[in-house]
C-alpha positions in Angstrom: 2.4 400.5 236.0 4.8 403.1 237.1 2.8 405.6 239.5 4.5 409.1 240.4 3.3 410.3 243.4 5.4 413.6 244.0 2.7 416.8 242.8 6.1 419.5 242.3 7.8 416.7 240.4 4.6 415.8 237.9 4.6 419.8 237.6 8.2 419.8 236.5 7.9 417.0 234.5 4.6 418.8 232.5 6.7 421.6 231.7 9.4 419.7 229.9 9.3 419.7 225.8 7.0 417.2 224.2 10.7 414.6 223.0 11.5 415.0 226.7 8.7 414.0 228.5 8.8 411.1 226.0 12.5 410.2 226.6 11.3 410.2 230.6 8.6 407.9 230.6 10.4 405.6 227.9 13.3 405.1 230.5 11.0 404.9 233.1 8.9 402.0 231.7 12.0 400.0 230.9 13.6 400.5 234.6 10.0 398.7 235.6 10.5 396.0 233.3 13.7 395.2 234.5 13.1 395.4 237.9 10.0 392.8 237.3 11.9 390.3 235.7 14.8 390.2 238.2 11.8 389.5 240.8 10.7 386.8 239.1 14.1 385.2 238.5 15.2 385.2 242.1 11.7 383.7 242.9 12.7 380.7 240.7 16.0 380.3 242.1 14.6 380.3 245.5 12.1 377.2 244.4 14.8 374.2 243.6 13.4 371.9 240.8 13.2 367.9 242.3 14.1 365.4 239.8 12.3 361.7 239.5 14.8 359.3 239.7 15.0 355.4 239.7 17.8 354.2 242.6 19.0 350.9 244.1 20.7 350.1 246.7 24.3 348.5 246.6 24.7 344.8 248.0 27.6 343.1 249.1 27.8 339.5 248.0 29.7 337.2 246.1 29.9 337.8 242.6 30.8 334.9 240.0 32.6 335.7 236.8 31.6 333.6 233.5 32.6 333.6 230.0 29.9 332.7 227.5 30.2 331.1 224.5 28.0 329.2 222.0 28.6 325.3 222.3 27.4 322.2 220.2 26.9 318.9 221.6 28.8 315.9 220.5 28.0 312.3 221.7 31.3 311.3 223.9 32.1 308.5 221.7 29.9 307.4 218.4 30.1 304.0 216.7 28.7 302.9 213.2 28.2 299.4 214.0 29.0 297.4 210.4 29.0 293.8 209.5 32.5 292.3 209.0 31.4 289.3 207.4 28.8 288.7 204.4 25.7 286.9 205.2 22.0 287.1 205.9 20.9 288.6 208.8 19.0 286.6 210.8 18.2 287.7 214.1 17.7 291.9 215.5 18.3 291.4 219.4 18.0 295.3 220.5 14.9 297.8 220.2 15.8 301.3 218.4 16.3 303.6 221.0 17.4 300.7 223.4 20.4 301.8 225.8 23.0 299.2 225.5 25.8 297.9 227.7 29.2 297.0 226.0 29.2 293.7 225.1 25.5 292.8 224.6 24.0 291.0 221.2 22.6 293.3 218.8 22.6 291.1 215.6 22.8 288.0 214.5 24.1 286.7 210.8 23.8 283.2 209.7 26.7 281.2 211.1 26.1 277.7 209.7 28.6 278.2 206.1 31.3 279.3 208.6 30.5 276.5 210.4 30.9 273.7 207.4 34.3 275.6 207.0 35.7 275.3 210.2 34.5 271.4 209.5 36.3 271.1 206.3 39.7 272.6 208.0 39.2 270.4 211.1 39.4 267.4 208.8 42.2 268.7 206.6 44.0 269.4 210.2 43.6 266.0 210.7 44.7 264.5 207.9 47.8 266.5 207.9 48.7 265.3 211.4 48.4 261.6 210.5 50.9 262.5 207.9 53.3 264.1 210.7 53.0 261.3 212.9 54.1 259.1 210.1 56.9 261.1 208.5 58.1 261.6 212.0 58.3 258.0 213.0 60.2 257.2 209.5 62.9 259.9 210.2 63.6 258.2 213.5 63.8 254.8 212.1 66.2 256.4 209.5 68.5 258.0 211.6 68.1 254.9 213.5 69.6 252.5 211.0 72.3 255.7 210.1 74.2 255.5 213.0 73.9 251.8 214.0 74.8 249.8 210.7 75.0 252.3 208.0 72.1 250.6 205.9 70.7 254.3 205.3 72.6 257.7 203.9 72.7 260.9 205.5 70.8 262.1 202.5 68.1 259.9 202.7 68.1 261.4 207.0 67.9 265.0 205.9 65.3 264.5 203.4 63.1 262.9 205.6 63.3 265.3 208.5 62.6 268.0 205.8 59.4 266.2 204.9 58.7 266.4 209.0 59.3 269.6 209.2 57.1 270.4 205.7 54.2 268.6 207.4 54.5 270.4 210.6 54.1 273.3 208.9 51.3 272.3 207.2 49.8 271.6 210.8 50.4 275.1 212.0 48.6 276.5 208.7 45.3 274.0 209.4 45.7 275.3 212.8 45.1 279.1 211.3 42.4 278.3 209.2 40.7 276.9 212.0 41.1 279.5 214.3 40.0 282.0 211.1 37.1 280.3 210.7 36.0 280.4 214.4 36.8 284.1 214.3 33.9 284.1 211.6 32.0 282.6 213.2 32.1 284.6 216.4 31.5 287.3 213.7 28.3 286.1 213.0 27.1 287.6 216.6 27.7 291.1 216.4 27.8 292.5 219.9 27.9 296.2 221.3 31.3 297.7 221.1 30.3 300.5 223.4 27.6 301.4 225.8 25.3 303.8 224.8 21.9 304.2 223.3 20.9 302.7 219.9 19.5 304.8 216.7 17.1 303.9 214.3 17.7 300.4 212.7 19.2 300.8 209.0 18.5 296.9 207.8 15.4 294.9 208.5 15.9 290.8 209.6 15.9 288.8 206.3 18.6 290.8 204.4 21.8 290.3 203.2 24.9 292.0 204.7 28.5 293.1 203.6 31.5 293.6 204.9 31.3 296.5 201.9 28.6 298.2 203.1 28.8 302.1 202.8 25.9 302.0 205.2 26.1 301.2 208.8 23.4 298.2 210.3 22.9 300.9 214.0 24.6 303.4 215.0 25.6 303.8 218.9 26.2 306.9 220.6 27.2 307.3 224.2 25.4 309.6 226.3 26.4 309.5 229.6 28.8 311.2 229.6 28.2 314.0 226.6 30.9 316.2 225.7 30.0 320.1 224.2 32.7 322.1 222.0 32.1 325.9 222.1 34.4 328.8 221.3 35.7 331.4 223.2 37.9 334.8 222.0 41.4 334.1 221.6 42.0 336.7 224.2 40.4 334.5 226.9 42.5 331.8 226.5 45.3 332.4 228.8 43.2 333.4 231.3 41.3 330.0 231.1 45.0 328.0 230.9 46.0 329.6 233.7 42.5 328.8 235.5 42.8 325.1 234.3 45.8 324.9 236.4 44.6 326.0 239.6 41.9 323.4 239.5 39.2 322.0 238.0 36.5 324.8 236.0 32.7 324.2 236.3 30.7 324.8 232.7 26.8 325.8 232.3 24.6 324.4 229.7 21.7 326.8 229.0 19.2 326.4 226.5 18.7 328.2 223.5 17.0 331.2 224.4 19.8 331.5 227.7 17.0 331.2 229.8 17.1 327.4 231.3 19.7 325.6 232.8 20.1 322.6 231.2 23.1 320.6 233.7 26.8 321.5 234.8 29.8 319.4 233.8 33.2 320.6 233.8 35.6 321.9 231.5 38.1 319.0 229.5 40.6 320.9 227.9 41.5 323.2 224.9 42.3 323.1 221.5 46.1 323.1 220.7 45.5 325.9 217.6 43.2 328.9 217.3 40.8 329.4 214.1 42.4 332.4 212.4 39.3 332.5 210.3 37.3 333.6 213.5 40.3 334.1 216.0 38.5 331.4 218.6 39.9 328.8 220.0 37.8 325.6 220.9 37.5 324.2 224.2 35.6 320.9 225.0 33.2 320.7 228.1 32.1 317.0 229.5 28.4 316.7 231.2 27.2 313.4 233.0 24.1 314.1 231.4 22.4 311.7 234.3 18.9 313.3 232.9 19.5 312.7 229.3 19.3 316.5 228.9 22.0 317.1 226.4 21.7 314.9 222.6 24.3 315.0 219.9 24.3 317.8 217.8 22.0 320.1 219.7 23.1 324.1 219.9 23.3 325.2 223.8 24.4 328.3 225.3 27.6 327.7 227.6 28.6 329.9 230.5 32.4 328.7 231.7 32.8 329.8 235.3 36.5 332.2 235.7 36.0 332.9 239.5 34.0 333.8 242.0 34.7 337.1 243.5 33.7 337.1 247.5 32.3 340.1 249.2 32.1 342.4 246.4 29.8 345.4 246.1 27.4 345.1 243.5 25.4 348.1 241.9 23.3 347.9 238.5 25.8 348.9 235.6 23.2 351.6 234.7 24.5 353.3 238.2 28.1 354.3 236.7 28.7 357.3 235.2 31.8 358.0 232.9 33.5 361.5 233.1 36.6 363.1 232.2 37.8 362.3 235.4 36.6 358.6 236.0 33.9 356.7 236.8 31.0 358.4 239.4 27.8 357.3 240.9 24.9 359.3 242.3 24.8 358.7 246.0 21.4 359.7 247.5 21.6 361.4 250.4 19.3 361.5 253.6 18.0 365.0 252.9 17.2 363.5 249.1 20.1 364.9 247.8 22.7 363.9 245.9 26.2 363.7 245.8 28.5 362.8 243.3 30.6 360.1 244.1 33.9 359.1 242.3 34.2 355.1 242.1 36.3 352.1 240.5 35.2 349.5 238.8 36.8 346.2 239.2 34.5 344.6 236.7 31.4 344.7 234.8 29.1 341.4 234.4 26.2 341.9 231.9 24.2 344.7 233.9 25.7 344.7 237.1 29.1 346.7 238.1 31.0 345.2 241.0 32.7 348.8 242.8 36.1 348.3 244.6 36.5 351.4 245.9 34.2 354.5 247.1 31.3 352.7 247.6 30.0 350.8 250.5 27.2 348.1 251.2 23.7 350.0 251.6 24.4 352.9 250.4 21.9 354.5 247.6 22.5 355.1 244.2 20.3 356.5 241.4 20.4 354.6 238.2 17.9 356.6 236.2 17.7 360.3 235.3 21.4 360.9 235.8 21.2 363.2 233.0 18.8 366.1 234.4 21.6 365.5 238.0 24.5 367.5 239.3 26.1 367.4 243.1 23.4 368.7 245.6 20.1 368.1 243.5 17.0 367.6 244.8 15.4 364.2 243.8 12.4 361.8 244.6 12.8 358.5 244.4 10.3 356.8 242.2 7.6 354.2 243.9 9.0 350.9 244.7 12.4 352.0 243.3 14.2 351.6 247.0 13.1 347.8 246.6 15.1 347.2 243.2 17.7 344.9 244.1 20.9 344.3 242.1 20.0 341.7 239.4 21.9 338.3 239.7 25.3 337.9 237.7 24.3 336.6 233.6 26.5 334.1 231.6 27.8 337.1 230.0 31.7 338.0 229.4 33.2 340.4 232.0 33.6 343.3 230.3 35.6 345.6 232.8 38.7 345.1 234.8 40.3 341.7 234.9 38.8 338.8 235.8 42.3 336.6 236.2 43.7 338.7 239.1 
């Protein structure tokens, strides 16, 4: 309330017309008003607001660089074991699920008609040499009698040592058949090609096998090792060439849900044409797959390591601010201030931000509530936020700077 306390001026001021006095005490009212709300702006500017914020403190450590990509395992070499003779089967020498060693008996078909074959061409064999001894001892008697009284012709000569030579042949084709028939024979044991671990059993002991079969008897697949195709962006490709010949790259196999490791191999090579379809190229990863972790056909999640970038200074991604004039962090100050903080960003891995310049080991940086910020606010950390460390480097692609220099 506006109070006058000069007695000539009220006196005055009672003596003006009626639309005067009123013109007075209108102005006066609103110089009050004013005045009153300056006070109370002044009063607010004198109380600074302090923001909440989340912060974390920047580590220095080394910082690997992956590229992810989604892989399917493939057994390293797969066999559909097939009879290649026809006959009964006989005998089953391995368990399903059995691991094999190259060379072992898996199967047995029954040998014994091979056998009366490779009988009956033994005999014929025989026969046919008797009949070479004799042609050949006639041709020498012959030639014999040619050149020491005449009493035979030079025709007579030739035609016998065409008969020897008819016969020999003969000999050489008995001595074929035989060896065919023992290779039949041999086929009648059907051994492991490969070593590897056997799958279910497609034909029981008792039943009768083909050469023809469109159905394999087992099927072997080698395990140890396993091999994994997976994709990568077309873009990443020279990178990982040029990788590949600095030495050898070590490859991740995580589960499913990216959350267990399942074993590390190493990466094989790369496929000599990209999919236009997808613009991916397909690289093939070998595991030892000691623990049988890995099995044909199963979907894993593969991380390819690039590098590994020593000493860097890592900050949570959510730290970096983007401006017309860069990239900026919050830096908390001792007096819980802030200042604003221009930085570079040599690359960004999932959620954490390795800086390369103007930003040191230690130092404090918000990572929440950036919005409600500008250089010299007041802030309060939240409870337990000083404790937040950076969060470990994810099989995720880098997806600042570059990760070949």
């Amino acid at each position: 309330m506006f109070i006058i306390r000069n007695c000539s001026l009220l006196a005055r001021i009672l003596r003006l017309p009626v639309a005067n006095l009123l013109l007075l005490l209108s102005l006066l009212g609103l110089n009050a008003g004013c005045t009153g709300s300056g006070g109370k702006s002044t009063a607010r500017a004198s109380g600074q607001q302090i923001v909440q914020v989340t912060v974390a403190t920047a580590e220095q450590r080394d910082m690997p660089i992956y590229l992810s990509g989604l892989g399917s395992v493939t057994a390293y070499n797969t066999v559909d074991v097939r009879s290649r003779i026809d006959g009964q089967l006989v005998q089953i020498a391995f368990r399903e699920g059995q691991f094999v060693n190259k060379g072992d008996l898996l199967a047995i078909i029954d040998p014994r008609p091979y056998q009366v074959q490779l009988s009956q061409m033994e005999a014929q064999l025989f026969r046919d040499q008797a009949q070479l001894r004799d042609a050949k001892v006639n041709y020498d008697r012959y030639k014999g009698l040619l050149q020491e009284s005449g009493a035979m012709s030079q025709q007579q000569v030739d035609t016998q040592k065409a008969q020897v030579d008819q016969l020999e042949g003969a000999v050489r084709a008995d001595q074929a058949q035989i060896d065919n028939a023992k290779l039949q024979i041999s086929y009648c044991h059907i051994t492991a090609p490969i070593s590897g671990r056997v799958g279910l059993r497609q034909v029981d002991s008792g039943n009768m096998v083909h050469a023809s079969d469109s159905n394999p008897m087992l099927v072997i697949t080698q395990l140890q090792p396993i091999a994994v195709l997976f994709t990568l962006p077309q873009d990443n490709l020279p990178v990982v060439a040029h990788r590949m010949a600095q030495g050898t790259l070590t490859v991740d196999a995580y589960s499913r849900d990216d959350q267990t490791k399942l074993t590390s191999g190493k990466l094989l090579t790369i496929d000599n044409q990209i999919d236009q379809t997808t613009g991916t190229g397909k690289l093939k990863a070998v595991f030892d797959n000691k623990d049988n972790q890995l099995w044909p056909n199963q979907f894993v999640n593969i991380r390819l390591l690039l590098e590994v970038r020593k000493n860097s200074t890592l900050v949570p991604a959510a730290a970096v601010q983007h401006g017309p004039q860069g990239n900026f962090v919050y830096v908390l100050k001792s007096d819980n201030t802030v200042e604003v903080r221009p930085v570079t960003v040599a690359v960004t891995q999932n959620n954490i931000a390795a800086i390369s310049e103007g930003l040191s080991p230690k130092e404090v940086v918000v990572t929440e509530g950036q919005d409600k910020l500008e250089a010299g606010s007041k802030v309060q950390p939240r409870a337990g936020s000083h404790s937040r460390q950076t969060p470990g480097a994810s099989g995720n692609n880098a997806t600042a700077g570059s990760p070949a220099s």
